[in-house]
C-alpha positions as CSV (number, residue, x, y, z in Angstrom):
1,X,12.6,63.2,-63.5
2,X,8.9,62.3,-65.0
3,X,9.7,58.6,-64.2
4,X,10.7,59.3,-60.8
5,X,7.8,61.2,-60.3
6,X,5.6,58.6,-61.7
7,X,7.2,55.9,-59.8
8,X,6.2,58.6,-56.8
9,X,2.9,58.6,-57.3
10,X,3.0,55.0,-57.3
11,X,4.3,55.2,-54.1
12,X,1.4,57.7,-53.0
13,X,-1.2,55.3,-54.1
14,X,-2.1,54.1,-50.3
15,X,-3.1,57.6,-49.0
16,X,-5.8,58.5,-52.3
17,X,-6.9,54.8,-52.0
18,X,-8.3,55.2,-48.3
19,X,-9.3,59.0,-49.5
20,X,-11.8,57.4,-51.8
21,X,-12.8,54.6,-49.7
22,X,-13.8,57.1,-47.1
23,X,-15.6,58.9,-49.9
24,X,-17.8,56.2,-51.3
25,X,-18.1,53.9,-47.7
26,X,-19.1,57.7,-46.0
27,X,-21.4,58.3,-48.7
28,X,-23.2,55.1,-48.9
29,X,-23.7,55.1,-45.0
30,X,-24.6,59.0,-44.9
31,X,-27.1,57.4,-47.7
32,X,-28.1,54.5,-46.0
33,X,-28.9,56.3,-42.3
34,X,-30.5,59.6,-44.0
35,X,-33.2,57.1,-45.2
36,X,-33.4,56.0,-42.1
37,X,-34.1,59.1,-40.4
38,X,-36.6,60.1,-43.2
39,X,-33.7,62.5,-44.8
40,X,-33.0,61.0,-47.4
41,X,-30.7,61.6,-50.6
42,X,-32.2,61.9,-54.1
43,X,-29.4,59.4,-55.5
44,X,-26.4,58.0,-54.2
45,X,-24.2,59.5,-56.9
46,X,-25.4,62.5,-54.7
47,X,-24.5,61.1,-51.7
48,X,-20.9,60.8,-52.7
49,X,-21.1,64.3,-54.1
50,X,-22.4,65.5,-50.5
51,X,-19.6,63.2,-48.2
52,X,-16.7,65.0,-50.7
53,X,-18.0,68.6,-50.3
54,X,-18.3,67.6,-46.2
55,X,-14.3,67.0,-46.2
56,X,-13.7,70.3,-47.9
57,X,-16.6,72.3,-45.2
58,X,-18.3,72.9,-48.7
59,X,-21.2,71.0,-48.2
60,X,-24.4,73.0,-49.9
61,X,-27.3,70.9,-48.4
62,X,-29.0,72.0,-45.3
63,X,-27.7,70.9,-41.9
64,X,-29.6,67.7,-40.8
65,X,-32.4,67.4,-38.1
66,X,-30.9,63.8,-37.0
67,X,-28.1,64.0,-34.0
68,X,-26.1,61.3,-36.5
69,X,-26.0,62.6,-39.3
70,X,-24.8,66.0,-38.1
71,X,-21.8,64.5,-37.1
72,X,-21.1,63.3,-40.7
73,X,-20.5,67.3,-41.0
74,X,-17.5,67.4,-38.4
75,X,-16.5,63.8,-38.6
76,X,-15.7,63.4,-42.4
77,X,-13.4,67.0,-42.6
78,X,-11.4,65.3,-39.9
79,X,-11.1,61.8,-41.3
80,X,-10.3,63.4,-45.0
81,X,-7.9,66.0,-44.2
82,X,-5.8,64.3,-42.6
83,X,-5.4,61.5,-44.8
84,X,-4.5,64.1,-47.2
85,X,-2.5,66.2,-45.4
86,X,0.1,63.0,-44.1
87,X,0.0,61.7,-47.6
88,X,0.3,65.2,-49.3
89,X,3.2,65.9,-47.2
90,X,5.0,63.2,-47.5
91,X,4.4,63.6,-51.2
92,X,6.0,67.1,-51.1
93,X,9.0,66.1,-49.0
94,X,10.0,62.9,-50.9
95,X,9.5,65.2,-54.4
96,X,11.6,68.1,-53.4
97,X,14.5,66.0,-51.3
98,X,15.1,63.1,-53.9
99,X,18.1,61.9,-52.1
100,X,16.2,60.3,-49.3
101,X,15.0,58.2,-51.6
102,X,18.1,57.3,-53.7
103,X,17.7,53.7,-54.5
104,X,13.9,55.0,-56.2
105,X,15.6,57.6,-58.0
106,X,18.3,55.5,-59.5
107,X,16.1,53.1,-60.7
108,X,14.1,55.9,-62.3
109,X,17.5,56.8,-63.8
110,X,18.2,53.7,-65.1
111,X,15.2,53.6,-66.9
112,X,16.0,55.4,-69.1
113,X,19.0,53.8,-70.4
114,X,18.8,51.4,-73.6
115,X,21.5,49.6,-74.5
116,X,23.4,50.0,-71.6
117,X,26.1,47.5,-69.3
118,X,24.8,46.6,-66.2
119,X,28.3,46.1,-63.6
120,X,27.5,43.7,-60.2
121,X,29.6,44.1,-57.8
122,X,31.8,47.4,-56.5
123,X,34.7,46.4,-55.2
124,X,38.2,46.9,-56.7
125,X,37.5,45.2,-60.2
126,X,33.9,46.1,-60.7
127,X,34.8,49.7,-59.6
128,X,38.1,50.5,-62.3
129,X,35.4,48.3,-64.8
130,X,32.8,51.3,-64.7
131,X,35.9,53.6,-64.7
132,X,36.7,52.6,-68.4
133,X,33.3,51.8,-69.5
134,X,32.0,55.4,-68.8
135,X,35.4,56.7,-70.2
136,X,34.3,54.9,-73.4
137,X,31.0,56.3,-73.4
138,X,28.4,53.4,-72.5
139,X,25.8,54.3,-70.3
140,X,26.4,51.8,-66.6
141,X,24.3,51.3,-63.9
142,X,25.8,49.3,-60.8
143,X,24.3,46.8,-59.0
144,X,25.8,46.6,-55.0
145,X,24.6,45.3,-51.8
146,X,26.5,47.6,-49.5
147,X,28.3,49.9,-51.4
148,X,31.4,52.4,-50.3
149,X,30.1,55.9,-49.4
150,X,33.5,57.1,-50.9
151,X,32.9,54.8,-54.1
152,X,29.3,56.2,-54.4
153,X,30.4,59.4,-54.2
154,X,32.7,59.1,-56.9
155,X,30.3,57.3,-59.7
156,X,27.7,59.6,-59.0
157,X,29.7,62.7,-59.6
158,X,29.7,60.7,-63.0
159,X,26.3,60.5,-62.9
160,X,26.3,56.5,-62.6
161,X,23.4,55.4,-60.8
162,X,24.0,52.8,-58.2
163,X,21.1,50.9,-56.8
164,X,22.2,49.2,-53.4
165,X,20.2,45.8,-52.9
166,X,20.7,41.5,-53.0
167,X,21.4,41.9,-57.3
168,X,19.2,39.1,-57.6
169,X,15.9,41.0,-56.9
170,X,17.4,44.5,-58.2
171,X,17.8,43.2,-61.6
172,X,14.6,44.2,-63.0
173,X,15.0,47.8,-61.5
174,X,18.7,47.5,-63.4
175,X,16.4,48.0,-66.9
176,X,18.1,44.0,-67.5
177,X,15.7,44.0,-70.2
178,X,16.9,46.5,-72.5
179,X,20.8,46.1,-71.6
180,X,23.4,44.9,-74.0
181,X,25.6,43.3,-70.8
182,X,26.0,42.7,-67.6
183,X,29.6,42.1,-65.9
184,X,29.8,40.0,-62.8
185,X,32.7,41.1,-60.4
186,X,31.8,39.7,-57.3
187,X,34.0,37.4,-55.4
188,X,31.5,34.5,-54.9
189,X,31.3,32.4,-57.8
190,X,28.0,30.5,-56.6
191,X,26.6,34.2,-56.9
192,X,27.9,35.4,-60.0
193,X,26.2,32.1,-61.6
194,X,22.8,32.5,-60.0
195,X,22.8,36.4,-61.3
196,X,23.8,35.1,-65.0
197,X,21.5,32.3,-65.1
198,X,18.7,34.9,-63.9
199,X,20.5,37.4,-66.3
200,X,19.8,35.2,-69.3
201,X,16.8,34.1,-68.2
202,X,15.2,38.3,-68.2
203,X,17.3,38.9,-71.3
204,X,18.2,35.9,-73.5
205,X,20.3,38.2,-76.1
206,X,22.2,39.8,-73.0
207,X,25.7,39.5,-73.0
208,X,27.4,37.7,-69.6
209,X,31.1,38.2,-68.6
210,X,31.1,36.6,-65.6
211,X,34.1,36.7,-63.1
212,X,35.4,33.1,-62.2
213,X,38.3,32.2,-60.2
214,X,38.3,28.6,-61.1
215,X,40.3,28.5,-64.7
216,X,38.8,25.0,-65.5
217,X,35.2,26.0,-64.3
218,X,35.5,29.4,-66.5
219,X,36.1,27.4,-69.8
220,X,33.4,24.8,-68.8
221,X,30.7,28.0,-68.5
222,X,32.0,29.7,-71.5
223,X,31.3,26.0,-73.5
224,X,27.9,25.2,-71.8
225,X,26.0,28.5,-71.6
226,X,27.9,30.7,-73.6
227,X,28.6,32.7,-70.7
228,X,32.2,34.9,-71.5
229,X,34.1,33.6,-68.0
230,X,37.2,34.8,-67.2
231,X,38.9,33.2,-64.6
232,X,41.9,35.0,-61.6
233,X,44.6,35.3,-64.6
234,X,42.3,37.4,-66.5
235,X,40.8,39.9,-64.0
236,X,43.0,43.2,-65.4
237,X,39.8,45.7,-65.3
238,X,40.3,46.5,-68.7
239,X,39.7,43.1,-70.1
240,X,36.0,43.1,-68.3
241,X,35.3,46.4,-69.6
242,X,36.0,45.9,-73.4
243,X,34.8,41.8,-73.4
244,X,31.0,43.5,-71.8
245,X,31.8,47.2,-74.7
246,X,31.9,44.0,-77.1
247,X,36.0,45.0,-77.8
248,X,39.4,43.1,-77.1
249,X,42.1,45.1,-75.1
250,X,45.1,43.4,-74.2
251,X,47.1,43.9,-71.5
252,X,49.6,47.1,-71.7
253,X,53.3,47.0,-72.5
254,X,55.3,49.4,-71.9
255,X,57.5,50.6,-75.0
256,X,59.9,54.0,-73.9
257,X,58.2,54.7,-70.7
258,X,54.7,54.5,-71.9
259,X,51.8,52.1,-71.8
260,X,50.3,50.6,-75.2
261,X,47.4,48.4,-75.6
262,X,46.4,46.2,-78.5
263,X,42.6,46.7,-79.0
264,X,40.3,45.3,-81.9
265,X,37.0,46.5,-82.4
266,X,33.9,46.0,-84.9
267,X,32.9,49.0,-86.7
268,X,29.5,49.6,-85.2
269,X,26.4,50.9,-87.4
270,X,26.3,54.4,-86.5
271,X,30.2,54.9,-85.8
272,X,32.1,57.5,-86.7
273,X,34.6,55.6,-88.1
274,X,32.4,54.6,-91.3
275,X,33.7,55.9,-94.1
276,X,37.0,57.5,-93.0
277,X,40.3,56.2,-94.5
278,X,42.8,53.8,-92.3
279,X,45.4,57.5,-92.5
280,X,42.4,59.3,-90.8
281,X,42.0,56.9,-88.4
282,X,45.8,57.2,-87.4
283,X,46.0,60.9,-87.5
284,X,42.7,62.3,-85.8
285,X,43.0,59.1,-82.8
286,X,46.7,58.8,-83.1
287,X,46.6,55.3,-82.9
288,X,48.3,52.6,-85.4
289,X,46.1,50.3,-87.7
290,X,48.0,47.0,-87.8
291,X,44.4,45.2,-89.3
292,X,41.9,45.8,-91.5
293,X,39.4,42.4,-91.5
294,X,36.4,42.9,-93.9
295,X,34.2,40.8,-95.4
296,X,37.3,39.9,-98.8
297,X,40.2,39.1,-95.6
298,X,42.3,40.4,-93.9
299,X,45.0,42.8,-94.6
300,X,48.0,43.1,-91.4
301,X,49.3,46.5,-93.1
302,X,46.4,47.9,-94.6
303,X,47.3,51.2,-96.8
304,X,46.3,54.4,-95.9
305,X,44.0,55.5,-98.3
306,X,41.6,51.7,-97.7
307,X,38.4,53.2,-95.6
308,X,36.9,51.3,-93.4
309,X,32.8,50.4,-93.4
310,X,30.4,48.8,-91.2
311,X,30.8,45.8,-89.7
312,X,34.7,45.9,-90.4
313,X,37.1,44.8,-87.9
314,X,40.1,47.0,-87.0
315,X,42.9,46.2,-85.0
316,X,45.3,49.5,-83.8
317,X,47.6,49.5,-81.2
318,X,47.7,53.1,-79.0
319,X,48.0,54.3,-75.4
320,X,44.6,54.3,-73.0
321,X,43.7,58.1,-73.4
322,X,43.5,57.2,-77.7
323,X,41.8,53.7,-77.3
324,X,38.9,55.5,-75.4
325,X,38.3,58.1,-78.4
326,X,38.8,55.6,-80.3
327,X,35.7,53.5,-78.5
328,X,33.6,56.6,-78.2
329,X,33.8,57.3,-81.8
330,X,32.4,53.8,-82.5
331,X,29.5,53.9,-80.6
């Protein structure tokens, strides 16, 4: 809320900028013709002091002999108020009624994110992508030129924030600079490259999955700029959301009526999962460990007492609802 208000103020900077022009420009001339009419002003700081206390009917000094400088006294109240009063107003509308200015307040929001996936596009894919990332606990902001109101409505109850605009001028008010990744799920591959090349460019240790329907072309940017492309035979929502959480989900299978995913993760620094034992693991996430990778190898069938540290990678196989704990705990 303090950066919204601050990017307010910005906002407000017009109506104070023509307040103090008409302060020092009304001064110097009430300055200039006093002298002029053999009335003059001791200084000039004090004819500043004199045109503010005019705008405010506090001015001290007494009323002038000289038809033109009277009318400094009705004239500069006029001029001054009402540049304060429009701005003031508009100040106090746009400060209590936020949503009228939703695009300014998201990208306050999104300010205040740090280390978060920025998702480009809100159709279909991109939508079920922030669906699972904020279900595995990253902070998202999307990026969308013409969003659905009934898509909107939905992230935000999430408290998502959403800034409608062309991505390739919104990505600064995105926070690119601070995010870990940005996922491209538009369908216009010229587009999704000139937002990743830009992408890079703002952040060069950002991480780019970039949606590709070209198989061939998807391989070729994954070789060249290290861009993570997946192409039309890879576009199950889940695979963009755990390539950009830094995590591989496969596809689900179904085994007695239920769904099961194969996911592999690195132990992250502050996870939850440092220190605990691979029978911990099983039983509080009710998952299955089927690896244990550490820095000595790899073990398929670890054994339940083995812990697992930082920077450890762990492979488990369990339903969506226990892969999501599972994430959150590692963040």
């Amino acid at each position: 809320m303090w950066r919204d208000t601050l990017l307010l103020l910005r906002d407000f900077r017009a109506p104070l900028l023509w307040f103090t022009l008409l302060i020092i420009g009304g001064g110097g001339l009430y300055a200039y013709l006093a002298d002029l009419a053999n009335e003059s002003v001791p200084t000039l700081g004090k004819a500043f002091y004199l045109a503010l206390t005019m705008v405010f009917f506090q001015a001290t000094d007494d009323f002038p002999q000289t038809w033109y400088l009277q009318l400094f006294y009705f004239v500069m109240p006029l001029l001054g108020l009402s540049i304060l009063a429009q701005g003031l107003a508009d100040f106090g509308i746009l400060l209590f009624n936020r949503r009228q200015r939703s695009k300014e307040w998201e990208m306050a929001v999104a300010s205040t994110f740090d280390r978060h996936v920025i998702v480009v596009g809100l159709g279909h894919l991109g939508y079920r992508v922030v669906q699972h990332l904020h279900a595995w606990g990253h902070d998202v902001v999307v990026l969308e030129l013409a969003p659905r109101s009934d898509l909107v409505a939905n992230l935000r109850d999430l408290d998502i924030p959403i800034i409608q605009g062309d991505a390739l001028t919104t990505l600064e008010a995105a926070n690119i600079r601070r995010a870990r990744a940005i996922v491209l799920c538009t369908q216009n591959d010229n587009l999704n490259m000139q937002i990743a090349v830009k992408a890079r460019h703002l952040n060069k240790d950002i991480h780019v999955v970039i949606r590709i329907f070209d198989e061939e072309f998807a391989r070729a940017l994954q070789q060249q700029f290290g861009f993570t492309a997946l192409s039309a035979t890879g576009m199950a929502a889940p695979v963009f959301a755990a390539t950009a959480a830094e995590m591989d989900v496969s596809y689900p299978i179904k085994i007695e009526g239920e769904a099961f995913s194969l996911a592999r993760l690195r132990i992250a620094p502050h996870s939850k999962l440092h220190g605990l034992s691979v029978s911990q693991i099983e039983q509080q996430y009710d998952v299955s460990v089927v690896l244990l990778h550490t820095a000595q190898g790899r073990d398929f069938h670890p054994a339940g007492e083995r812990r697992v540290s930082v920077n450890d990678t762990l492979a488990v196989l369990g339903g969506h609802d226990q892969i999501n704990r599972l994430a959150q705990a590692n963040q």
